[in-house]
N, C-alpha and C positions, 0 to 999 in steps of 0.2 A: 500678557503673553504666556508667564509660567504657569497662571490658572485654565488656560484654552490647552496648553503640553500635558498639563497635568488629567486634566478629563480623556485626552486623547489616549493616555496611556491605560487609564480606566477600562476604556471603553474595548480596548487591542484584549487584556487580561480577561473580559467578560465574553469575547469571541471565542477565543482559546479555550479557554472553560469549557463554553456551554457546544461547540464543535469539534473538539478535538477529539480523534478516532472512531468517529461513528457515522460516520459520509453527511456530517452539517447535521443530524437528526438530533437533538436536546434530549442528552439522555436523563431520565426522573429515575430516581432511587427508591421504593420501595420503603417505607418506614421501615424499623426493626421489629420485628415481634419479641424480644429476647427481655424478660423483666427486667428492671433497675435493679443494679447490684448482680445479674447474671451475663456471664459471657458466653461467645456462641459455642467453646466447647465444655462448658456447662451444660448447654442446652441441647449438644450430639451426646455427650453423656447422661443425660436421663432420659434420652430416645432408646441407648443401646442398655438400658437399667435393663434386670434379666424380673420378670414376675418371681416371684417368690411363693411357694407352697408347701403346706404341713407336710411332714411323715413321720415315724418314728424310727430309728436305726434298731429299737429293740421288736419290732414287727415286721415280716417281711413284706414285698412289693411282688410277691405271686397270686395274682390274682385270686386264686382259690385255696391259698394259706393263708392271705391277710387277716386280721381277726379285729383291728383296729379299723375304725370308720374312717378316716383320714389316708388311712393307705388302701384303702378298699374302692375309696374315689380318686386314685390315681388309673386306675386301670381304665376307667371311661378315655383316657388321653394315649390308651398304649394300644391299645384292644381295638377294634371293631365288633360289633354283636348281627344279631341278622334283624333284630329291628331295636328302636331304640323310643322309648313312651317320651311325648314329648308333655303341656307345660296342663296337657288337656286330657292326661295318661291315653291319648289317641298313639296306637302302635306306628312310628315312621319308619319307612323299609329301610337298610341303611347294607347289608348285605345282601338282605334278601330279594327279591325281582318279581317276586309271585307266588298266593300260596292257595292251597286247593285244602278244602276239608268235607273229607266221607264220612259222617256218623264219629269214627273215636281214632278216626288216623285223620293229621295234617301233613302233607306233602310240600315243601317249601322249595321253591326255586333259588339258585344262590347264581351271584354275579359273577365273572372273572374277577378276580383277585389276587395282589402275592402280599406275601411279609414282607416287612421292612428288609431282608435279607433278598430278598430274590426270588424266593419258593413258589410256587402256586399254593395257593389256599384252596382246598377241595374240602367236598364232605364226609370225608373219614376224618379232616381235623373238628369238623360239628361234631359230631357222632362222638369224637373223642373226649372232648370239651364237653357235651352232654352231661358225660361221664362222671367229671369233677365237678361240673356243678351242679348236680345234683345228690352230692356228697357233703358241699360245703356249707358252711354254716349261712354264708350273706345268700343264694341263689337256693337250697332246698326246699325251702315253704313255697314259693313261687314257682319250682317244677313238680311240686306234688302229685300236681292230676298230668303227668308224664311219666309213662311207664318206661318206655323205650325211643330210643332216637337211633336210624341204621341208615348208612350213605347209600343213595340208588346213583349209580354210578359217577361222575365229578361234581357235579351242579344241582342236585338235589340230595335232600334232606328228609325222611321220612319220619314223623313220630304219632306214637300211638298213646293215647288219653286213657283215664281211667276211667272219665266221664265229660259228658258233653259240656264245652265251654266255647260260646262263639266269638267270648274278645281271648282267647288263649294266647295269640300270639303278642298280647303286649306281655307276659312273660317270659317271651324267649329271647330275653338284653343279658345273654350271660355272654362273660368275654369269649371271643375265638382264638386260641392256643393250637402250634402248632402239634397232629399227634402225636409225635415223641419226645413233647417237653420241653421242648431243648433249650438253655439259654448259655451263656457267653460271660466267664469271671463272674460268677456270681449274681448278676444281676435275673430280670427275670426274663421268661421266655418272651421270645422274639413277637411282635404284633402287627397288627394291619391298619395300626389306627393314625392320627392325624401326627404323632411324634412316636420319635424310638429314644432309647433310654440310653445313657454311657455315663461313664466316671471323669469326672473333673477333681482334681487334689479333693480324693475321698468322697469328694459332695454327688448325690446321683445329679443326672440333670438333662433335660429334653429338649429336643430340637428336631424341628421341621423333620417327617419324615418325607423324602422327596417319592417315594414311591406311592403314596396316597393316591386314590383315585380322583380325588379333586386338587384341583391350583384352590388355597387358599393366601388371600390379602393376612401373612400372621400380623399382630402387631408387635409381637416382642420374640423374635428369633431363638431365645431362651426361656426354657421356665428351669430353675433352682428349686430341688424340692429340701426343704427346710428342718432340719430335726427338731422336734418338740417331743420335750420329755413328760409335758403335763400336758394331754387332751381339753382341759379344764381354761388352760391359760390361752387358747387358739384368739381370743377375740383381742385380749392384751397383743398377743403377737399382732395382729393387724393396727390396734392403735401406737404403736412405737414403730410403725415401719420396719419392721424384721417379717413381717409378711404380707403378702400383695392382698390375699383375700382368705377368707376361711368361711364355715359356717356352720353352726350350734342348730343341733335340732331341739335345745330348752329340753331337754328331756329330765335335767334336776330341777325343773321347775322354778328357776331365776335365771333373768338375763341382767349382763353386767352392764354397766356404763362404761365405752371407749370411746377415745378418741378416734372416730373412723366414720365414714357413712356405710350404714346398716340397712338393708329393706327387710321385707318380711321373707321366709322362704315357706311357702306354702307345701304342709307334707300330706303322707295318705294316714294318719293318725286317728282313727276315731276314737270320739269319747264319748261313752253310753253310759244309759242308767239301767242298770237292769234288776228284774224284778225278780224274787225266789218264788216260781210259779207252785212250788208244795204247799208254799200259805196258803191258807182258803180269804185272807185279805186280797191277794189277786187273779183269784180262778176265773172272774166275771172280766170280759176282756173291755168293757165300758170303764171299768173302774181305771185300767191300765192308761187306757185315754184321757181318761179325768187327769192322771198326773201329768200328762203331755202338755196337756193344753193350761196348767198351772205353773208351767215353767215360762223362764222369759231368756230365751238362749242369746237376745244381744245384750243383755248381760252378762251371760256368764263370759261370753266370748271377750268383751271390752273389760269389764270386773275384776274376774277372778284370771285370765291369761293376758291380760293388758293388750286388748287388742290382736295378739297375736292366733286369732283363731280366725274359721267361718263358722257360723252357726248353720245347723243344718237337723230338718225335721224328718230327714231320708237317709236310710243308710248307707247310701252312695257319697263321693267326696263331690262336693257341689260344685266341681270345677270340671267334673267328667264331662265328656262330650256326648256320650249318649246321652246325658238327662234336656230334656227339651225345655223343664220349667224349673230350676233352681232354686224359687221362692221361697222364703223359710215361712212359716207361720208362725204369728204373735201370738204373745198370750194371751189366753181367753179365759178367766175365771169363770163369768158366768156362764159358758158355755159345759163348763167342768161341771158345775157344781148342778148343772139340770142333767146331765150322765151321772154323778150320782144318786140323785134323786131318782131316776129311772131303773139305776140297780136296784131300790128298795129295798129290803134285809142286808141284803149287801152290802150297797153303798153307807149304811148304816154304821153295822158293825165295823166298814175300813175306818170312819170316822173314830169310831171309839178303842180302836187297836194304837198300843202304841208300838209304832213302828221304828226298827232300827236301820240305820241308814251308814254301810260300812267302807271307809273311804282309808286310802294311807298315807298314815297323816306325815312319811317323811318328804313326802312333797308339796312345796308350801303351796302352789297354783292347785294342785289338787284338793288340799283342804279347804282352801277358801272357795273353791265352785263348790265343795258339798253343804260348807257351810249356806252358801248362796242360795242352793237346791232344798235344804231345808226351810229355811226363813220361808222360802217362795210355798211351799206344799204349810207349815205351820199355817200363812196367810190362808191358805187356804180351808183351812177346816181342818185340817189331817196332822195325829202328834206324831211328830218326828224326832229321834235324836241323831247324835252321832256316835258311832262306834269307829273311832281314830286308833288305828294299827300303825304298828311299824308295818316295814312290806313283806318280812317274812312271815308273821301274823296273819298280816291280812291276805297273804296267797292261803295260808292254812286256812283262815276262817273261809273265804271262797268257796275252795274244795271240799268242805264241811258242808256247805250251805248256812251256815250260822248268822245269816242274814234276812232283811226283809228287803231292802234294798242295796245295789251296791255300784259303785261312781267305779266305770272300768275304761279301758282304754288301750286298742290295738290297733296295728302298723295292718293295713289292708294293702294288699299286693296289688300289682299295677292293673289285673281285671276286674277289679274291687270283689273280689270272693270272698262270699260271706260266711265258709261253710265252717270258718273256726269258732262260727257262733252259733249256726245250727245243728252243728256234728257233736254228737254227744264225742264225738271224741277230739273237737278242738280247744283250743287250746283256751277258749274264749268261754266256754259253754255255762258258765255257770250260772245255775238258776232258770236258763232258758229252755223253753219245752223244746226240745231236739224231734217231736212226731207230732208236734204241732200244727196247726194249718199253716201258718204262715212258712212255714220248715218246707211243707210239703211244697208247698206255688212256688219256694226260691228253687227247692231240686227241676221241676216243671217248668222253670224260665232258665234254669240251666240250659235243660233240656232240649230247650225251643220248644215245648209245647205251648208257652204261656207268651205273650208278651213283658217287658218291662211293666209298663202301665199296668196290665193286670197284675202282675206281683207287689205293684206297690200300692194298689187297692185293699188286696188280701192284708197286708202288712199294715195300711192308718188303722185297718178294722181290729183288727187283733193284736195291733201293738205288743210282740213280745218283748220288746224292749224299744227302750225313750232312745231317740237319736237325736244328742245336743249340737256337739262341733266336731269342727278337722282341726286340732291342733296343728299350730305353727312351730318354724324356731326364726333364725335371724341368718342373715350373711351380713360379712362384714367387707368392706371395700377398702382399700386405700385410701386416703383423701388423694395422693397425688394420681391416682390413677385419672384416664380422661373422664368423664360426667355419664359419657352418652354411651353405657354400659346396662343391657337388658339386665332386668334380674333373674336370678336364679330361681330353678326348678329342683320339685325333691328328686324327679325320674333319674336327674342328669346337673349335680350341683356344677362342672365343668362345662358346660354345654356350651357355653361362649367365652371361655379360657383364651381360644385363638384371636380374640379380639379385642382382648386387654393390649394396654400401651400406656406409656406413662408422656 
């Protein structure tokens, strides 16, 4: 009898349980998702974690006074621009609505817009803006072939060229500023971009701006911009959790080991060989070719930058969206060595020239692709040495021309403009015939006289210069940040900032 009272009581206690307050329905529980050793406000506390990002207190946060790379990539977060290159340096409209181009003027249509304050944004603040960035150190190489920018009444933008450029408008990502500057306790001027800026106990720090033209999903209602006194220690920062994310463009030529998940950040960096066209060792443009095709660029790229490059046989960045065939070509020795044969005196004499090969040598990835570039050409028939400078040296020797060959390397703007290596007065030009043919087809495909394809015809034939790779650098991530985080881009290192979440 007490074992029949007993079940019955069992059985009353598992009614009640399994019906109480829920009209008879068996409510199930949800496992916990919350790790062992974490509680659930643990777990609302690294939801409400704020991202963390570099700056420096001894550099400003005005867009076109920054001088530091780290404060000069906050602005993509504050600013709006009227287009903005996205992972393909394909120009995306982001202010702008529509753009018309006659011969050396482009006319750009601008959206309704306000600052984070309220204002409307017109084109007397473009026109303004223009102004300072084509003053500033980060935006003046890239509006060079912009002469002038003049507002055609609110919503249009007028600018005139100095010469025909049909991808011009992937340079026009300079931030939009209000025109009278204006900002608020110091910080900088007010923007139209996805956060507005304020002071927290000293620290700057962004949040949502609600006036944006898009509803964005943020994941972290905060980003903390982080002082760092060493530019050098940014990837440390990311492995000790003092910063959410950063990214090195390897520009000394070492990347560290941290504790952090890193991908590659694909930049517009090329790196050439170029040749001193005063030699009479390479006046014959077969012989130019011969060194091309004795190189083996997935080497250099994996070898001597640890992977952190693309090889490329075009001096376009092989990630461009106008290029239709991005294939690199292998190397071909005996291909070379029947181009020198067919120089005959020529190719001869290159053989027996000893050539110097001038690289600086205070970067280590640099010297080992020349030493790599030599070995490859020695294989080949041809004596080569190295002439290793410091870098002050080797910009003198440069300018000198005091070379046969020389291992160089420059930041291409987001229309990939070549002309600081064809322009006797760029900045690049050394050693390269500036009234050369190939000189001539790129001004002609500037132009639109020429096609692509035809300028790069003119260009395998006459090879003024070897085109090996795109240098890379690294971003660094959080570990704790979520996984399923795009990588970054050189156009726009914050591009998905709003989508970080811990």
């Amino acid at each position: 009898m007490k074992r029949v009272l007993l079940l019955l009581i069992i059985l009353a206690l598992f009614v009640l349980t399994a019906c109480g307050g829920n009209g008879g329905e068996i409510q199930v529980t949800e496992p916990s998702t919350t790790a062992p050793g974490e509680n659930v406000s643990q777990s609302a506390a690294m939801k409400d974690k704020p991202i963390r990002l570099p700056y420096s207190t001894s550099d400003s946060l005005h867009p076109y006074q920054a001088t530091l790379a780290m404060n000069r990539q906050v602005a993509s977060l504050l600013y709006d621009s009227l287009y903005q290159a996205d992972g393909t340096y394909k120009p995306q409209r982001i202010l702008a609505t529509a753009e018309e181009a006659q011969t050396l003027v482009l006319t750009v249509s601008i959206r309704k817009a306000v600052f984070s304050d309220g204002t409307a944004l017109t084109a007397k603040d473009i026109a303004a803006s223009f102004l300072l960035a084509k003053k500033s150190a980060e935006y003046k190489e890239r509006l060079k072939n912009f002469n002038s920018c003049k507002a055609q009444g609110e919503d249009a933008a007028v600018f005139t060229l100095a010469q025909g450029d049909p991808y011009a408008t992937a340079c026009l990502d300079f931030p939009i500023i209000p025109a009278d500057n204006k900002s608020n306790d110091g910080l900088p001027p007010v923007g139209s971009g996805r956060y507005i800026i304020k002071e927290e106990q000293g620290s700057p720090v962004l949040t949502p701006n609600p006036r944006w033209r898009e509803k964005l999903d943020y994941g972290t209602e905060r980003i903390v911009l982080t002082n760092i006194t060493d530019p050098d220690t940014l990837s440390e920062g990311v492995g000790i959790g003092s910063l959410s994310f950063a990214v090195s463009d390897l520009s000394a030529g070492t990347a560290k080991r941290v504790s952090a998940r890193t991908t590659q950040l694909p930049l517009n960096n090329f790196v050439y060989l170029a040749f001193n066209t005063n030699r009479r060792a390479f006046a014959e443009p077969k012989l130019r070719q011969a060194v091309s095709l004795l190189l083996n660029r997935e080497d250099l790229a994996l070898g001597a930058f640890q992977g952190n490059a693309r090889p490329a046989d075009k001096p376009f960045n092989p990630a461009w969206y106008v290029q239709e065939n991005p294939n690199v070509q292998s190397q071909k020795r005996d291909e070379a060595q029947k181009l020198i044969d067919e120089a005959g005196a020529a190719g001869k004499q290159l053989q027996q020239t000893a050539l110097t090969l001038l690289v600086n040598k205070d970067n280590p990835t640099k010297a080992e692709c020349a030493r790599r570039i030599m070995n490859a050409l020695q294989v080949g028939g041809l004596k080569v040495t190295l002439n290793s400078l410091s870098f002050e040296a080797y910009k003198t020797a440069a300018a000198r021309g005091t070379f046969d060959l020389l291992l160089g390397e420059v930041k291409l703007t987001n229309n990939m403009d070549l002309s600081t290596l064809f322009s006797q007065n760029g900045g690049a030009h050394y050693g390269i015939d500036s009234a050369g043919r190939a000189a001539q087809s790129y001004g002609e495909f500037r132009r639109g006289a020429v096609t692509l394809e035809a300028f790069l015809d003119v260009f395998a034939v006459e090879m003024p210069f070897v085109p090996l790779l795109f240098r890379g650098g690294l971003a660094y991530y959080d570990r704790s940040l979520k996984a399923d985080i795009p990588a970054a881009y050189d156009a726009d290192v914050y591009a998905y900032v709003a989508d970080f979440r811990y």
